[in-house]
N, C-alpha and C positions, 0 to 999 in steps of 0.2 A: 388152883384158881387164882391167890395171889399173883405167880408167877405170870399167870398170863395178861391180869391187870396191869404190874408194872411193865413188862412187854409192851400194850399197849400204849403204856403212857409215854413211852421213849419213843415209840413209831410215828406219836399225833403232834411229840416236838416239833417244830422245824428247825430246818440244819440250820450252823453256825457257819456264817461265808464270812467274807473279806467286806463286805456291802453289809452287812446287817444279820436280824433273827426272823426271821419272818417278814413280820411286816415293819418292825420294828427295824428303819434304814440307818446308815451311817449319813448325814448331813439334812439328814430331816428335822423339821423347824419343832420348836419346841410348841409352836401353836398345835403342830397334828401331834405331838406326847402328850399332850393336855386332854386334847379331843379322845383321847385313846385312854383316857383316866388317869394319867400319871401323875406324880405326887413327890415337890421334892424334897430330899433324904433331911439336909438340917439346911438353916439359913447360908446363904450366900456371905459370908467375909467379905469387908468392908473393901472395897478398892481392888475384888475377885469379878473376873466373870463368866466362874465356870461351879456348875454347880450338880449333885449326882441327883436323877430323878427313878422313883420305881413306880412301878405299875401294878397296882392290885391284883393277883390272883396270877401275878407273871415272877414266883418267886424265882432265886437264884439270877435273876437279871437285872444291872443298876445300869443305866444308863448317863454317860458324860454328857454335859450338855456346855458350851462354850460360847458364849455370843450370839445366844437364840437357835445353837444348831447342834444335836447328836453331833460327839466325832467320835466317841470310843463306848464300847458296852463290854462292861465285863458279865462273865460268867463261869458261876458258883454252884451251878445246880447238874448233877451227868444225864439227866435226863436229855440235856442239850449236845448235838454231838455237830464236830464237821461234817462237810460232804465224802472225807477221809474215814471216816468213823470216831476219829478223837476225840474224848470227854473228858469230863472233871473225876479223878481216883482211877483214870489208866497210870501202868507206869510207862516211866519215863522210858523203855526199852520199849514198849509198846506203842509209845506216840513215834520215837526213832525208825520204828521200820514201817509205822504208814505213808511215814513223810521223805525218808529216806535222805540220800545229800541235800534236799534243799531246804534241812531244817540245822540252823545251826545252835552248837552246845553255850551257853554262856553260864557263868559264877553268878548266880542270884547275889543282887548288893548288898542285901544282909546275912545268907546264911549260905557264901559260898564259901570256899568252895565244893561243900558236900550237897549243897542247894543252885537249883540252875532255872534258868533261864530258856525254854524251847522256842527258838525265833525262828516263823517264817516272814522272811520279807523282801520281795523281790529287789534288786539293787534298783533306785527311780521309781520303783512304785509309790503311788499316794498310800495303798492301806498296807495293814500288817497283823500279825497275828503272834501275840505269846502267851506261852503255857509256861505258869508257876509252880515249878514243883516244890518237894519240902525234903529236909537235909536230912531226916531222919528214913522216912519210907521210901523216896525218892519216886514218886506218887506224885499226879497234876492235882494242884490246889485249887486255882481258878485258871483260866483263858483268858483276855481280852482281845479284841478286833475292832478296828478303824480306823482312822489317819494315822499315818505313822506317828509322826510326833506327840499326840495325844496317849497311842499305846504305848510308847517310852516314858512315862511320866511314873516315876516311881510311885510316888505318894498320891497317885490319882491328883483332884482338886488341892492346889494349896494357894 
């Protein structure tokens, strides 16, 4: 019975694209994350204007918010998968052959080179997608997806 609960509850996720979680978009204004409950994480740093918001009862998903607009949403929960199948605790051999050449290997900044980096992102594309593995299981930690440049931000908000 378990078994087919959690089943369930990975079917009713919606997938993780290049665009967003659901309904949950990449460049959508922080007035409809508000409308949608969201709440956010610590105050805004003085002279920042990007800040992380979450959403009651949407754990594992923090959303970037930058100049009144989502650009990047990470996610922490496997419940959440790509349209590839990819989640959070696949390994890293197992996101490699959903994605195949068009996912490239990189040395995590802090814990490579035994820790990496699974980037897909098309050359000119606006969005992008990396998967954080860890040095030890070689195992995805988190994902994040949406503007490029927001998905490269090591430190998320600084």
């Amino acid at each position: 019975m378990l078994s087919l609960i959690a089943a369930a509850s990975i079917a009713s996720a919606p997938p993780v694209t290049l665009q967003g979680v659901g309904d949950l978009r990449i460049g959508m204004s922080l007035a409809a994350l508000r409308h949608m409950g969201a709440r956010m994480e610590d105050e805004i740093e003085e002279g920042s204007s990007c800040a992380y918001w979450h959403i009651p009862g949407r754990d594992g998903l923090a959303m970037m918010v930058i100049d009144g607009r989502v650009v990047r949403i990470d996610v922490s929960d496997p419940r959440y998968r790509t349209p590839s199948g990819a989640r959070v605790g696949m390994s890293e051999a197992e996101v490699r052959r959903l994605y195949g050449p068009a996912l490239r290997v990189q040395p995590h900044p802090y814990t490579g080179p035994e820790g990496h980096y699974l980037v897909y992102h098309r050359r000119g594309a606006a969005e992008g997608l990396i998967f954080e593995t860890t040095h030890d299981t070689h195992r995805v930690d988190s994902l994040r997806i949406g503007q490029w440049e927001a998905v490269q931000a090591i430190e998320g908000c600084l």
